[in-house]
C-alpha positions in Angstrom: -64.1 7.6 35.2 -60.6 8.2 37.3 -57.6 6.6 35.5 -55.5 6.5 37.9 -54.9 2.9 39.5 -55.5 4.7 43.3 -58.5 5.1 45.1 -59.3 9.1 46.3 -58.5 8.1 49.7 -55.6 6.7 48.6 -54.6 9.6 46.0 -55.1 11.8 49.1 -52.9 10.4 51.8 -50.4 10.5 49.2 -50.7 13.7 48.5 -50.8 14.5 52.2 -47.6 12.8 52.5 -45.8 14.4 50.1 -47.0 17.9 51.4 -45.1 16.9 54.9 -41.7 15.7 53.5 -42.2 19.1 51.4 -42.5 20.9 54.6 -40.1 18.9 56.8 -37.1 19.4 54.4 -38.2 22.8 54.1 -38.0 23.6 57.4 -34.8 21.6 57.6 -32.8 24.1 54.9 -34.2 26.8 56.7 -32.1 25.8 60.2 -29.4 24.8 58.4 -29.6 21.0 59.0 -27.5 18.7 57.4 -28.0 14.8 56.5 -25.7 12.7 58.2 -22.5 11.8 56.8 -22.8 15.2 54.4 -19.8 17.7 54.8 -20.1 20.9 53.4 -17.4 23.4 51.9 -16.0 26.3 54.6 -15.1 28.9 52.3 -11.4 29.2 52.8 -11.4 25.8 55.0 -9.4 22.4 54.2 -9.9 21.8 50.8 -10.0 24.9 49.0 -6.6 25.3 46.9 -6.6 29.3 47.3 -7.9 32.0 44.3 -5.7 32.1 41.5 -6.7 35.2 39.1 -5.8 34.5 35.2 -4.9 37.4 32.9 -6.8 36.3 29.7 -4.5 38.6 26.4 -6.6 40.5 24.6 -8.4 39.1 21.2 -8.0 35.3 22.8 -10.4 32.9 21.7 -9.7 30.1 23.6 -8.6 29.2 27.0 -7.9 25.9 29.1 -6.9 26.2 32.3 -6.9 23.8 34.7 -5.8 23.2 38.8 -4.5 20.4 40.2 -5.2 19.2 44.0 -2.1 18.7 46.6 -1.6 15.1 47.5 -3.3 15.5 51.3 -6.6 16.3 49.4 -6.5 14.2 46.1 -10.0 14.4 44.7 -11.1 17.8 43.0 -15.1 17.7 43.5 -16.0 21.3 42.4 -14.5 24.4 41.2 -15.1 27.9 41.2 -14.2 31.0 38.7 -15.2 34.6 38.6 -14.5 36.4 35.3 -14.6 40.3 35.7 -16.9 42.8 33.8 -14.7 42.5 30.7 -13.8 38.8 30.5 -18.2 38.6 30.9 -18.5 40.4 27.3 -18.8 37.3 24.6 -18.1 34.8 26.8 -18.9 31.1 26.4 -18.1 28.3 29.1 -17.4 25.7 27.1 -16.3 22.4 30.0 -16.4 23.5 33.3 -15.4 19.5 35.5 -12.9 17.2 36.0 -9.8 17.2 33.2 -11.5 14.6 30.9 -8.6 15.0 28.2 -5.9 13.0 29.7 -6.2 9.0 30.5 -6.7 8.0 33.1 -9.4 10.9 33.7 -7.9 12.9 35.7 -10.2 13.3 38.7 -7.4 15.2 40.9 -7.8 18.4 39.0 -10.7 20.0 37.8 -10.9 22.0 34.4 -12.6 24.8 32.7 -12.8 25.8 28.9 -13.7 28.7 28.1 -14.4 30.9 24.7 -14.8 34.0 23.3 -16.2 33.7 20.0 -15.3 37.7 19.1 -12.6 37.6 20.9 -11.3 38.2 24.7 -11.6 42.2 25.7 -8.2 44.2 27.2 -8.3 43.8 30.7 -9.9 40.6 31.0 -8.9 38.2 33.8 -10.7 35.2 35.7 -10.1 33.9 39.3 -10.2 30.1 39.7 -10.6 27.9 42.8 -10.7 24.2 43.1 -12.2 22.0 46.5 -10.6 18.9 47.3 -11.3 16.3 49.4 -9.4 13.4 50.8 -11.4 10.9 49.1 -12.9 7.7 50.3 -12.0 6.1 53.4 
């Protein structure tokens, strides 16, 4: 006795179905095709602020560090940070969005906290980026 509330024939067009979309949006990230009204980040393009690298002082525990967007492109959406080999020892993201301590939110800059429960090792630093777009039109 089947539990489910589908026939075989139905359970297997189904299946069928899904198999396709599988394959379709498969094949569709493999060319590099984009859904309509989907804009994707150039690295370096309109939007990205530019790399700023943060010297983190040895034996730190805590930092926040956060990057505002310029008024053209007032909407952070995502950001980006690289520690190096020593800033990667004992490390511990702790918020990684947009600045959530300030009111209103503050959804032109995005944030990042990060720890370093022993401690941040000599030589430590971290690049940061932010992408911003113009917002809704």
């Amino acid at each position: 006795m089947s539990l489910s509330p589908f026939s075989p024939r139905e359970v297997a067009a189904r299946r069928r179905s899904r198999s396709l979309l599988t394959f379709v949006l498969t094949g569709a990230v493999a060319l590099g095709v984009t859904l309509p009204g989907v804009s994707h980040a150039i690295p370096g393009g309109k939007g990205w602020q530019g790399r700023y690298t943060l010297t983190i002082p040895t034996g730190q525990v805590d930092q926040f560090f956060h990057y505002a967007c310029p008024a053209a492109y007032p909407v952070a959406t995502s950001g980006g940070f690289l520690p190096n080999v020593a800033a990667k020892i004992g490390m511990v993201v702790l918020g990684d969005g947009p600045r959530l301590d300030i009111t209103p939110v503050g959804y032109n800059e995005w944030s990042w906290i990060i720890g370093w429960p022993s401690g941040a090792r000599a030589g430590s630093t971290i690049s940061f980026d932010v992408y911003c777009v113009a917002g809704p039109a």
